[in-house]
N, CA, C and O atoms as CSV, one atom per row, in Angstrom:
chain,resi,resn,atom,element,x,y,z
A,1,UNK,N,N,-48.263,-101.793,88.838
A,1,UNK,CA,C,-48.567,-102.948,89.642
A,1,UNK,C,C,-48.983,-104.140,88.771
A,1,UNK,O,O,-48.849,-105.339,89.019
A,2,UNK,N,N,-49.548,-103.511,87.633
A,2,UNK,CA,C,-49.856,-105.071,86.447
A,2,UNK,C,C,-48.664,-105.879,86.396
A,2,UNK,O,O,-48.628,-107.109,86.370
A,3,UNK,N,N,-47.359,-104.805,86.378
A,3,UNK,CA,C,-46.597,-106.239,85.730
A,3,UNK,C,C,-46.207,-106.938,86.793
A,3,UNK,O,O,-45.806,-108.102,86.782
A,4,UNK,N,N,-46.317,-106.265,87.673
A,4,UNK,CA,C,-45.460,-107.072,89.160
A,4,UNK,C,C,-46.655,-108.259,89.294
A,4,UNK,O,O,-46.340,-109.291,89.887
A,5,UNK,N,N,-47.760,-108.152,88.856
A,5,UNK,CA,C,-48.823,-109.014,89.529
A,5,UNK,C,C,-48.468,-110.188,87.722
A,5,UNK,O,O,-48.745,-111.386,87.660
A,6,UNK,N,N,-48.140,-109.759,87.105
A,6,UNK,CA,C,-48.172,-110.642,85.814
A,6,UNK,C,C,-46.866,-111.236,86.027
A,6,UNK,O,O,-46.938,-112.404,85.645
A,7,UNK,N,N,-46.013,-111.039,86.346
A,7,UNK,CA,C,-44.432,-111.740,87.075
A,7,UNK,C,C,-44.928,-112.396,88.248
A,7,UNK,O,O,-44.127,-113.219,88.692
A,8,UNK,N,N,-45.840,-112.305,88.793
A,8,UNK,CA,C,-46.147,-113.153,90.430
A,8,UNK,C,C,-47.000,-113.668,89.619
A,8,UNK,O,O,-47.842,-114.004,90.452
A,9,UNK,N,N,-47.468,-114.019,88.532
A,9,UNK,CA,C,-48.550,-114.887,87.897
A,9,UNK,C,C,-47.791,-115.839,87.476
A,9,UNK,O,O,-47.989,-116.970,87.918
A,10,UNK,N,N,-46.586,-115.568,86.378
A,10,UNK,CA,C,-45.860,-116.559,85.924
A,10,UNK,C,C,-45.304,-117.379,86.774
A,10,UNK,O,O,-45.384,-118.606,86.705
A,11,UNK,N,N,-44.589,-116.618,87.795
A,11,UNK,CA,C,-44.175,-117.853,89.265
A,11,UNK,C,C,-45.237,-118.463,89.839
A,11,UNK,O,O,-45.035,-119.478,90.506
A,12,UNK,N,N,-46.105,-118.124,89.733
A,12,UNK,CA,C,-47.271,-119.744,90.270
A,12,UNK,C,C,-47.805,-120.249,89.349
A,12,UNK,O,O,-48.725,-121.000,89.673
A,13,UNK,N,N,-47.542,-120.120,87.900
A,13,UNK,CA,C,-48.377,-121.200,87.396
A,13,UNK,C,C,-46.861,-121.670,86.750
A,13,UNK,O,O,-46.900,-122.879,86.517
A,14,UNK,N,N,-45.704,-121.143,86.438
A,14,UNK,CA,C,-44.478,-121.981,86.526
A,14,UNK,C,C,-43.794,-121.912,85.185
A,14,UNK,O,O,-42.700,-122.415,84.925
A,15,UNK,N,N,-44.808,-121.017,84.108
A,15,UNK,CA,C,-45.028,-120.387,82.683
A,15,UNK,C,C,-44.991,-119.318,82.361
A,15,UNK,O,O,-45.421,-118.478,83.152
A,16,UNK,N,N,-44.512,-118.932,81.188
A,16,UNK,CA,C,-44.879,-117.567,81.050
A,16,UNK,C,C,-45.506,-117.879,79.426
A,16,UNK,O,O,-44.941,-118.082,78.351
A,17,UNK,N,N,-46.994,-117.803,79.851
A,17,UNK,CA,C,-47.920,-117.632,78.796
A,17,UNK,C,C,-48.992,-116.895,78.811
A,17,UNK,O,O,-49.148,-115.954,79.588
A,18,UNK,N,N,-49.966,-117.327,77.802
A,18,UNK,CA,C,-50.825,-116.275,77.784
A,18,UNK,C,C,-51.622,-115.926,79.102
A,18,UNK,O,O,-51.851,-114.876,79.702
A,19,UNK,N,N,-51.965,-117.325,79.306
A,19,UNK,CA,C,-53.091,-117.593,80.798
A,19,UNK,C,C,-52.403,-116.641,81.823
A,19,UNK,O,O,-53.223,-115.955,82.432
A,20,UNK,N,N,-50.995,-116.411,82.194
A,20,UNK,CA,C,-50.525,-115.904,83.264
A,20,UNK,C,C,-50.441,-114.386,83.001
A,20,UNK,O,O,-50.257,-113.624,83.950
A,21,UNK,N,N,-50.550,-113.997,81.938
A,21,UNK,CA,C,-50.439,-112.643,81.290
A,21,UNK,C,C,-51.427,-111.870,81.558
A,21,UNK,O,O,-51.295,-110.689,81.878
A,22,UNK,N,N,-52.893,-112.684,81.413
A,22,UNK,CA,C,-54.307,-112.323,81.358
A,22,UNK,C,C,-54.724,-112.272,82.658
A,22,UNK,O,O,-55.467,-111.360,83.023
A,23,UNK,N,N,-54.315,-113.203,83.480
A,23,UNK,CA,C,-54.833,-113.613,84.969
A,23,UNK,C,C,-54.886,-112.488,86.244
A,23,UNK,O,O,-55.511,-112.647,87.292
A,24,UNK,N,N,-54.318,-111.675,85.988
A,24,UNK,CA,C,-54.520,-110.201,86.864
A,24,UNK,C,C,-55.969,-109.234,86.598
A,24,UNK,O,O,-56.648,-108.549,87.362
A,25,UNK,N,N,-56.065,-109.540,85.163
A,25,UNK,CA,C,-57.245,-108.443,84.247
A,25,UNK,C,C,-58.310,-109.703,84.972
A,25,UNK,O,O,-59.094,-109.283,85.823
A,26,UNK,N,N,-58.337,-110.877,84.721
A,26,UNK,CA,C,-59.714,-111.699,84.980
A,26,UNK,C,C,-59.573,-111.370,86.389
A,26,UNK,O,O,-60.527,-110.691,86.769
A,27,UNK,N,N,-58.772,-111.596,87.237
A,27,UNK,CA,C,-59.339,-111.657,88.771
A,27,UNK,C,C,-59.795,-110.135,89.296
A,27,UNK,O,O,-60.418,-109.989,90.348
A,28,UNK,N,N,-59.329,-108.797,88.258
A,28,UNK,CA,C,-59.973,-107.918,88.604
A,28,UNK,C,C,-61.030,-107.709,88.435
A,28,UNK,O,O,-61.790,-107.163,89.234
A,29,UNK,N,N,-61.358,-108.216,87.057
A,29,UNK,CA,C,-62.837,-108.013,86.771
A,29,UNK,C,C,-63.995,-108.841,87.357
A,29,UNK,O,O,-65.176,-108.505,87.270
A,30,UNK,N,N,-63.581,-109.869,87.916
A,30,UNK,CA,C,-64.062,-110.626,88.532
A,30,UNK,C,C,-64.441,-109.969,89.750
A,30,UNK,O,O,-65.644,-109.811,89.961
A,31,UNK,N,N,-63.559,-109.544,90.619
A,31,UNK,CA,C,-63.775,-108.968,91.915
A,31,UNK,C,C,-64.347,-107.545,91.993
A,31,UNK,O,O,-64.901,-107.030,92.964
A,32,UNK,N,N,-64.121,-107.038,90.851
A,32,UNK,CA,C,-65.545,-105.606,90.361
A,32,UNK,C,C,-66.718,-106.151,89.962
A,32,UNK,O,O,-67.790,-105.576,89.769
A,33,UNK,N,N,-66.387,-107.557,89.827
A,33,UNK,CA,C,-67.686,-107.709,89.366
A,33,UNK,C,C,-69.101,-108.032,90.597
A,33,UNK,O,O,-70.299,-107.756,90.540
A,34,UNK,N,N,-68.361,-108.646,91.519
A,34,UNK,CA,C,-68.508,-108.872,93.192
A,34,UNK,C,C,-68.955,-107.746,94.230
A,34,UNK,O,O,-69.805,-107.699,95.119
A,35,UNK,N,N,-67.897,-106.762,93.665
A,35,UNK,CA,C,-67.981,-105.439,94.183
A,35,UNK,C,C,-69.260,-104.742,94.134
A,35,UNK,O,O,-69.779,-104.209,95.115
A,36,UNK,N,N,-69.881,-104.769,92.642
A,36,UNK,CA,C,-70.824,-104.003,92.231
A,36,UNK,C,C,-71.860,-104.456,92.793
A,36,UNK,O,O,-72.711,-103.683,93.232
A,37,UNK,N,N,-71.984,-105.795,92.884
A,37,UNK,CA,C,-73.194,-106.794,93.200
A,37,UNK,C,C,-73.205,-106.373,94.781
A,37,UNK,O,O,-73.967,-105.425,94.969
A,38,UNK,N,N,-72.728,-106.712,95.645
A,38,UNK,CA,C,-72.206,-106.022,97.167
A,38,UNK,C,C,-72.787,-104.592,97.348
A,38,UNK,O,O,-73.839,-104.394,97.957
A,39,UNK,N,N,-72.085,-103.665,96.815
A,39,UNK,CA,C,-72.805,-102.447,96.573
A,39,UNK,C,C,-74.391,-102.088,96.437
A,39,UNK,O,O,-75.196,-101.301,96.934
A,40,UNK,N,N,-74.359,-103.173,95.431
A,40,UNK,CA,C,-75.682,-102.523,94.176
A,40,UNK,C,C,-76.724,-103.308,95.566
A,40,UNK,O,O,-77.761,-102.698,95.827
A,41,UNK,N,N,-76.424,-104.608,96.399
A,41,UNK,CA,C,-77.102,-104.996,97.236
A,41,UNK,C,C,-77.685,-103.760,98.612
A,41,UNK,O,O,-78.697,-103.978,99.278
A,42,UNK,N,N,-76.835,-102.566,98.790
A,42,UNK,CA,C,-77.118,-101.988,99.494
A,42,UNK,C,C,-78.668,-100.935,99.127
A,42,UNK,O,O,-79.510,-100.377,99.831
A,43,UNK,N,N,-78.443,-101.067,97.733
A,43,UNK,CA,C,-79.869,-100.180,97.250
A,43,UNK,C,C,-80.974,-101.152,96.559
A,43,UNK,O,O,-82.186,-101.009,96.720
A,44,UNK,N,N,-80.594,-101.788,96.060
A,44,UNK,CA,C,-81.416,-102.688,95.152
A,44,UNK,C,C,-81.635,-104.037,95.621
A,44,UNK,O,O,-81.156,-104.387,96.699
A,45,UNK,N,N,-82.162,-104.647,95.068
A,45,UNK,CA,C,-82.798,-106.020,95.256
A,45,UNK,C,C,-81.765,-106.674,94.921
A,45,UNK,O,O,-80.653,-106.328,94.524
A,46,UNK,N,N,-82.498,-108.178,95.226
A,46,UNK,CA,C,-81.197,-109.092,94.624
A,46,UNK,C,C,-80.689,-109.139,93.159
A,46,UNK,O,O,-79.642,-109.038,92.519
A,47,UNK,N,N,-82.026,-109.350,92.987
A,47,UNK,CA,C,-82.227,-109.539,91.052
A,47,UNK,C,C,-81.224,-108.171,90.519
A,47,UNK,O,O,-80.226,-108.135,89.800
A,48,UNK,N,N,-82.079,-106.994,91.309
A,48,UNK,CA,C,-81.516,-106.086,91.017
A,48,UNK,C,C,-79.955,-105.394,90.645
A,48,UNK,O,O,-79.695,-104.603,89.738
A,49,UNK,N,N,-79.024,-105.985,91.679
A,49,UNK,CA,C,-77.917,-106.347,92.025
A,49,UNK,C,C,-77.179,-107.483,90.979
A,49,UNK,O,O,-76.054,-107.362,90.494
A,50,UNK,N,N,-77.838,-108.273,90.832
A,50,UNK,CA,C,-77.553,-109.168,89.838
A,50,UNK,C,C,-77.411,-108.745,88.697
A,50,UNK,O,O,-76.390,-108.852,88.016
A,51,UNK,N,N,-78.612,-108.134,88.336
A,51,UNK,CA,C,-78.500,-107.055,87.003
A,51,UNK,C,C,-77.214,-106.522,86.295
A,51,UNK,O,O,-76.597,-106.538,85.231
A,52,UNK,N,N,-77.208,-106.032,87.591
A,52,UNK,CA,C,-76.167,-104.412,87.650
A,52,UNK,C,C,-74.480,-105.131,87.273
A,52,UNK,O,O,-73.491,-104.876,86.585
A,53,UNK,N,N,-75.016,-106.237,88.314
A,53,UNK,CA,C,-73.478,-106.723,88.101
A,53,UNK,C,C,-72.984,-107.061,86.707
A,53,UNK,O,O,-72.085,-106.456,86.123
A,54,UNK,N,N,-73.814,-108.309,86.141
A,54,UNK,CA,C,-73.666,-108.948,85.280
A,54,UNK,C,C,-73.374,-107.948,83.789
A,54,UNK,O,O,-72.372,-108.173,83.111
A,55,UNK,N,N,-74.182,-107.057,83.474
A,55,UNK,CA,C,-74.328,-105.575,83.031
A,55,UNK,C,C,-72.853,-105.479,82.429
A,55,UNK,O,O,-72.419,-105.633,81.287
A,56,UNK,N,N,-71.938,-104.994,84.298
A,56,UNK,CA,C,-70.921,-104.425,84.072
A,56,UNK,C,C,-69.930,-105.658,83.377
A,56,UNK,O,O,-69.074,-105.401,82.531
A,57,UNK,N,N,-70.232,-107.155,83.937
A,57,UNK,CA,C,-69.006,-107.661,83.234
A,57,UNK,C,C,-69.770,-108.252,81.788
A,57,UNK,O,O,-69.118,-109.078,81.149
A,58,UNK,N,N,-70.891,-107.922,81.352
A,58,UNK,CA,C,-70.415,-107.764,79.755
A,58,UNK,C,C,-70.546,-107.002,78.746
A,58,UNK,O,O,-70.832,-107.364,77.605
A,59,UNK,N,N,-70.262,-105.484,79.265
A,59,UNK,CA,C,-70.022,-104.509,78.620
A,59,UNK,C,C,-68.556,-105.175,77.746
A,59,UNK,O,O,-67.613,-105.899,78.064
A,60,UNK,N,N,-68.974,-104.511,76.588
A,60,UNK,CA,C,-67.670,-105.017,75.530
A,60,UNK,C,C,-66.540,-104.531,75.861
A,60,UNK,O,O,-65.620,-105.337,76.001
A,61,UNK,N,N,-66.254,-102.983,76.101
A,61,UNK,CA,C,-65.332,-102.828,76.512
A,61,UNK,C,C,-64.419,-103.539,77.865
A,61,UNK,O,O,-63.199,-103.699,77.854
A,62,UNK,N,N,-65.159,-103.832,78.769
A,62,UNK,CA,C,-64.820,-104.993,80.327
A,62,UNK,C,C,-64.432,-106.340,79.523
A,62,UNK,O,O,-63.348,-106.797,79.883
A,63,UNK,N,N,-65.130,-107.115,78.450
A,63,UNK,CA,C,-64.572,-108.055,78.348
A,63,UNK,C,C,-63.528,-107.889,77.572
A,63,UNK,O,O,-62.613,-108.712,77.615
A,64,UNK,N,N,-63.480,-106.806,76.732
A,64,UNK,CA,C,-62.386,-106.952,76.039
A,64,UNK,C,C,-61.071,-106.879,77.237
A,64,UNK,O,O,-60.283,-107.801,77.445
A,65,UNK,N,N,-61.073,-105.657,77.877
A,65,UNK,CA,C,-59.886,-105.850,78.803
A,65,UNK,C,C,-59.786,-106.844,79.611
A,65,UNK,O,O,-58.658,-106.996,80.079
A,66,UNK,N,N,-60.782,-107.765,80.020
A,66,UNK,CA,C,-60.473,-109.272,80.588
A,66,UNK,C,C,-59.736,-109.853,79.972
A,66,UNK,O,O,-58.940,-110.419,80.722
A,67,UNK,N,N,-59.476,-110.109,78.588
A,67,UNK,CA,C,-58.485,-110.506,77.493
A,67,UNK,C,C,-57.582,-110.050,77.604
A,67,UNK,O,O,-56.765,-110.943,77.830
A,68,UNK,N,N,-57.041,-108.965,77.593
A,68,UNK,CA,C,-55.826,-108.539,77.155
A,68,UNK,C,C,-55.076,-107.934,78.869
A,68,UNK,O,O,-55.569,-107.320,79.816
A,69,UNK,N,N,-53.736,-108.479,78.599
A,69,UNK,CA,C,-53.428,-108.087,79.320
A,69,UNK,C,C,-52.322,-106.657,79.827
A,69,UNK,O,O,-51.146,-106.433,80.116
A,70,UNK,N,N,-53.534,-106.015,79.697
A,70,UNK,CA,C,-52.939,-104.435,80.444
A,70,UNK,C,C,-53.985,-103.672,81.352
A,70,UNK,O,O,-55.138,-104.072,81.508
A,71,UNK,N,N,-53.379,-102.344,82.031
A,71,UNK,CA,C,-53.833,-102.360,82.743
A,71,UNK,C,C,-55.127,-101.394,83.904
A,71,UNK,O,O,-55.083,-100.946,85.050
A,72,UNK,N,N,-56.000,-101.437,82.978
A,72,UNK,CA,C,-57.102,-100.827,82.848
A,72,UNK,C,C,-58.146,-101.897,83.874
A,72,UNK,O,O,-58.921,-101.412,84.698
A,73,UNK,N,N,-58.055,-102.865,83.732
A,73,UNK,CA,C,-58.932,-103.445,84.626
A,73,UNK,C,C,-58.824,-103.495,86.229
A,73,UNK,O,O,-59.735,-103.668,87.038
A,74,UNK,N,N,-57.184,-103.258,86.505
A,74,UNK,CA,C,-56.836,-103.477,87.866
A,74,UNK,C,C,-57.012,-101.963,88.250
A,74,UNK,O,O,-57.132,-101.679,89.442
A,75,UNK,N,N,-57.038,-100.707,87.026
A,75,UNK,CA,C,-57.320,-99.432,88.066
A,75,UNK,C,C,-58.529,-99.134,87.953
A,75,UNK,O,O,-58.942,-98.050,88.365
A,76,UNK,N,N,-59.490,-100.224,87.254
A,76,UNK,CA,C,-60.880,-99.615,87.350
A,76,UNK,C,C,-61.107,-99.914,89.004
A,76,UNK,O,O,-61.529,-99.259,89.957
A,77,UNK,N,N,-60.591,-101.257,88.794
A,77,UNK,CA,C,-60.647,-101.862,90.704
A,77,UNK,C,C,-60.482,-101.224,91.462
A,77,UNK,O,O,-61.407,-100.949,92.227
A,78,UNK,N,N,-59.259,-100.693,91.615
A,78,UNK,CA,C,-58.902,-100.307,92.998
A,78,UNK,C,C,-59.437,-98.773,92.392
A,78,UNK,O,O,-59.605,-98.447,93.567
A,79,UNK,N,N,-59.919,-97.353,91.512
A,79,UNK,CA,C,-60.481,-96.818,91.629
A,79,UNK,C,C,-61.971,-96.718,91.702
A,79,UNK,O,O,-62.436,-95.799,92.376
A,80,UNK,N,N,-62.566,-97.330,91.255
A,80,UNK,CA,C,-64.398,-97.064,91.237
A,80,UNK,C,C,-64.089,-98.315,92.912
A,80,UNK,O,O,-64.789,-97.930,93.849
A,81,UNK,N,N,-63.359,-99.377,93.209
A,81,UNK,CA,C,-63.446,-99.670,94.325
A,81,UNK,C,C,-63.107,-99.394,95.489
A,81,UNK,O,O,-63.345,-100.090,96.476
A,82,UNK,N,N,-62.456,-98.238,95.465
A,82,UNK,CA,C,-61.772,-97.058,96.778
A,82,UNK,C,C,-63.166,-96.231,97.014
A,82,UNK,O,O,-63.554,-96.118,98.177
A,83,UNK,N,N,-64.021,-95.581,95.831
A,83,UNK,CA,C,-65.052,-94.655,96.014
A,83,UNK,C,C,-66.471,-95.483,96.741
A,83,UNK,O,O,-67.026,-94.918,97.683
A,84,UNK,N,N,-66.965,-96.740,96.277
A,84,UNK,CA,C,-67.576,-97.804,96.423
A,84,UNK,C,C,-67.541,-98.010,97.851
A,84,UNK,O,O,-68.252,-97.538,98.738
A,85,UNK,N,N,-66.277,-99.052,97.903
A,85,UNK,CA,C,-66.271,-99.104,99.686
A,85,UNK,C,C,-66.007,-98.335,100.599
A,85,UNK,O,O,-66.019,-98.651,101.789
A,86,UNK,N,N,-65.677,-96.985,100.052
A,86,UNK,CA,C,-65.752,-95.778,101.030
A,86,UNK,C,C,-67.410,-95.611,101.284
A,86,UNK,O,O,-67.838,-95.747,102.431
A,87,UNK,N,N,-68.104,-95.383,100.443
A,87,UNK,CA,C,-69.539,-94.741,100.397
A,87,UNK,C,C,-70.349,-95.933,100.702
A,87,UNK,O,O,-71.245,-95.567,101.462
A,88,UNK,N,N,-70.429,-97.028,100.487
A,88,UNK,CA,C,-70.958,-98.457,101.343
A,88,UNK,C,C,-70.493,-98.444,102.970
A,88,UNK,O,O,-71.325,-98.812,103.799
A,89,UNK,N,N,-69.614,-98.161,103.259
A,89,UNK,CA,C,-68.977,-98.259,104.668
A,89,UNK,C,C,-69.660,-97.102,105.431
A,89,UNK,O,O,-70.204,-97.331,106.511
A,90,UNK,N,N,-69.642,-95.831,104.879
A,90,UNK,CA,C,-70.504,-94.901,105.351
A,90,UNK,C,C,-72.138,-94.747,105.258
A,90,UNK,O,O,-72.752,-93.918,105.929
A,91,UNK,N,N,-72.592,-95.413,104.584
A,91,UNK,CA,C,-74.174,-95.904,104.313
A,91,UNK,C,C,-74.443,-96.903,105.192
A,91,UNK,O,O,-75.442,-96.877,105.910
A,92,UNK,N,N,-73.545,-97.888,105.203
A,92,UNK,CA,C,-73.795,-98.803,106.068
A,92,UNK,C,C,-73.242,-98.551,107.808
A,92,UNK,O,O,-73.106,-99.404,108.685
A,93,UNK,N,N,-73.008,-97.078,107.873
A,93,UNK,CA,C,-72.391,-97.213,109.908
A,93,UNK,C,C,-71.415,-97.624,109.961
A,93,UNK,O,O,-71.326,-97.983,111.135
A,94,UNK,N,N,-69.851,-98.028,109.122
A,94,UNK,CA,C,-69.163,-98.516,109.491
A,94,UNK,C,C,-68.032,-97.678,110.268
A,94,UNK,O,O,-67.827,-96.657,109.612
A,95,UNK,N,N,-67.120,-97.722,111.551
A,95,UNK,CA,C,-66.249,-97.058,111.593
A,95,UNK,C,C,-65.816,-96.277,110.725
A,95,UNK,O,O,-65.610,-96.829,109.644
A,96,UNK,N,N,-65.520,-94.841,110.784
A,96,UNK,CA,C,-64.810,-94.019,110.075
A,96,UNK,C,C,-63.556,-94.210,109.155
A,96,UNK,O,O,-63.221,-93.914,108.008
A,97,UNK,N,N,-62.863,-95.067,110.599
A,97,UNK,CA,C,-61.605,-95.062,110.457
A,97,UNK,C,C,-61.221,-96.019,109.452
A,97,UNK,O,O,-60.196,-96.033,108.771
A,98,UNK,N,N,-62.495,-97.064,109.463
A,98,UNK,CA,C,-62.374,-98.487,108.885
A,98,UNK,C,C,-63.054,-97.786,107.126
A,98,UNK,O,O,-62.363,-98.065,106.146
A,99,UNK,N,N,-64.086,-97.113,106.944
A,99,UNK,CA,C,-64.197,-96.643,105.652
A,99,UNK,C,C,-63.270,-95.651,104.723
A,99,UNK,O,O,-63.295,-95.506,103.501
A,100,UNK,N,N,-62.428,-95.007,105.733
A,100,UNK,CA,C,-61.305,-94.312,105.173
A,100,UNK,C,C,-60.347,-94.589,104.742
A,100,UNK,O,O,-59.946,-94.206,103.642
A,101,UNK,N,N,-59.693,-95.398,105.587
A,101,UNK,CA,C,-58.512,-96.617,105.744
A,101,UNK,C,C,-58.671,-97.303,103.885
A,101,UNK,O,O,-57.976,-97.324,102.869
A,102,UNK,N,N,-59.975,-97.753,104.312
A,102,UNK,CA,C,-60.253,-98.581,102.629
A,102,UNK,C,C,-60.203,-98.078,101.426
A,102,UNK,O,O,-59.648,-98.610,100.466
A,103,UNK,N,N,-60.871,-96.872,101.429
A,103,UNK,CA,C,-60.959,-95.695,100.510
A,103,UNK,C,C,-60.167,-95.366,99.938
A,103,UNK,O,O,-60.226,-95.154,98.727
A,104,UNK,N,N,-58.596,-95.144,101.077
A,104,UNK,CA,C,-57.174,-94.757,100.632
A,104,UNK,C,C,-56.281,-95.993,100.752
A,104,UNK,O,O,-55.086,-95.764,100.564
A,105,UNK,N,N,-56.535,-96.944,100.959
A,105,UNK,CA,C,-55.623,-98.106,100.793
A,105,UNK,C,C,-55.990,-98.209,99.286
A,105,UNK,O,O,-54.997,-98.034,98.580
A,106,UNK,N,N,-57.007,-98.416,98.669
A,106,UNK,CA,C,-57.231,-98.461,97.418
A,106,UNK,C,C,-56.929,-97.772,96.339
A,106,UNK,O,O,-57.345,-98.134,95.239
């Protein structure tokens, strides 16, 4: 799915360079990075949450794969974020159908 999302990168920015190469790894890590904070809000404080997040995006290894573009950042996403919003959805009461659905769409 990286490259299909790195070919749908180059058609909107109209290039094929580095920026469009990389731009799948940043918006994943970005949105794990969201994820965690979301999550980490269900147990922890804000600060707390903040922590946690920030933590994960500057572990060396996370930024390094923000750089480069392959594709380790988009299956950290959709795996640690299938387990995440499954177990948030069920902590939080959400429909079954609606925490499962997410779990395995991911």
């Amino acid at each position: 799915m990286e490259n299909w999302l790195i070919a749908f990168c180059y058609i909107v920015t109209g290039e094929r360079d580095c920026f469009g190469a990389r731009l799948p790894s940043l918006v994943s890590v970005l949105l794990m990075t969201l994820l965690i904070y979301g999550y980490g809000r269900t147990f922890l404080t804000p600060i707390g949450a903040l922590a946690s997040a920030t933590a994960y995006a500057t572990f060396g290894e996370v930024m390094q794969e923000c750089r480069m573009a392959e594709t380790e950042a988009l299956f950290a996403l959709f795996v640690s974020g299938s387990i995440m919003l499954w177990h948030w959805g069920m902590i939080r009461g959400w429909p079954d159908v609606v925490s499962w659905s997410i779990g395995y769409g991911l």
